[in-house]
N, C-alpha and C positions, 0 to 999 in steps of 0.2 A: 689428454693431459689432466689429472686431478691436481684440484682446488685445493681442495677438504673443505668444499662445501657441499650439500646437497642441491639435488637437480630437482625443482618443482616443476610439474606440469599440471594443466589445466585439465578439469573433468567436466563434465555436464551432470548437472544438478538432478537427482532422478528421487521424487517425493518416496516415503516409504509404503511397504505396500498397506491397502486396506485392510486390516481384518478387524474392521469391526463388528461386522456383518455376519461374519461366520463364528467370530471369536468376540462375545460379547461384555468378556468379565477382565477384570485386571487381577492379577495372579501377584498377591505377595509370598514369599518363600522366607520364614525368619527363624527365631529362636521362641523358644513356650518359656515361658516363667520358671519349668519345673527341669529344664535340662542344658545343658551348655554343650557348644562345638558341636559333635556329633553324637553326643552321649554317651561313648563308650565308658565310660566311667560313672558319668550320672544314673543310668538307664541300670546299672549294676546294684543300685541302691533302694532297699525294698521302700521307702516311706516316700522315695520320689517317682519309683514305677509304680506305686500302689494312687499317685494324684494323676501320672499322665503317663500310661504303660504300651500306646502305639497312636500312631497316628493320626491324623483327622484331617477334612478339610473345614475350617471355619466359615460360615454362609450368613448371612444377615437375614433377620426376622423375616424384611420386606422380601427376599430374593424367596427364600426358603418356602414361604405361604406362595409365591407366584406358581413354583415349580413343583408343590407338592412334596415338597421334605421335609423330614422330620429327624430328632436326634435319633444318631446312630443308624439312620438308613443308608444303605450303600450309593454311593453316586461316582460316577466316571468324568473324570476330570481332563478334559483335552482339549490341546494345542497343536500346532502344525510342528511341532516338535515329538508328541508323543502321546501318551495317555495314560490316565494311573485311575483304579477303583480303590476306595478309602470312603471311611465310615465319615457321615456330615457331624456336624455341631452346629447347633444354631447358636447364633448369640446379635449382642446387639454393638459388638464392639467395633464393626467396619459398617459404612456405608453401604448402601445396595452398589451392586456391582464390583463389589472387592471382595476378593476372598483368598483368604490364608491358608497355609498349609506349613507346617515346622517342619524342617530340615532333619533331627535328630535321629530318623529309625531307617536304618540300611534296607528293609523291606519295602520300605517304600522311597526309590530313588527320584523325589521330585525335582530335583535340578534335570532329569530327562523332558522336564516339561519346559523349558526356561533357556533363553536366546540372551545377548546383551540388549539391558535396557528393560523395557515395560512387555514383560510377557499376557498375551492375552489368550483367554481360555474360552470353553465351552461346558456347562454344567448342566449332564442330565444323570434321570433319576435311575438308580436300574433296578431293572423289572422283575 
């Protein structure tokens, strides 16, 4: 016989899994300075794809010198979600162990990398 209330039941508390270990980076996915939503209209615009005309992953001085990269080397970027190759950027704007990557270029679908919550990554150099 309904209430209209909802029926709660009790679960068991199950910690999330580790991947620290495996997955050692925190994975930001945002907007770049130089384009909005998904850029189909920005990315259209030569004086905005002539500042930022594809993709990158952003890497921190400290991470970057550890692992042996440099701007615009290729590096493979993966998660137990997926994997994507995109050109590095060093810079000094995240911490070690955070690294960005914009949303804006349909070539490179990084939400394939990306779960609810704090996605964590793997950064190696390729060869």
């Amino acid at each position: 016989m309904p209430t209209g209330k909802g029926r709660l039941f009790p679960v068991k508390y199950r910690p999330p899994v580790d991947e620290e270990k495996d997955y050692p980076y925190i994975l930001l996915v945002g907007t770049s300075l130089f384009h909005h939503g998904t850029g189909e209209m920005s990315r259209k615009t030569r004086g905005l794809s002539m500042l930022c005309s594809e993709s990158y992953l952003e890497v921190s001085g400290e991470d970057a010198k550890r692992l042996g990269i440099s701007d615009n080397d290729c590096v493979c970027v993966r998660s137990a979600q997926g994997e994507l190759t995109l050109k590095a950027k060093v810079s000094g704007r995240y911490r070690p162990g955070i690294l960005f990557i914009p949303y804006h270029f349909s070539n490179i679908p990084v939400n394939m990398l990306t779960k609810a919550g704090a996605t964590r990554v793997n950064l190696l150099k390729e060869t």
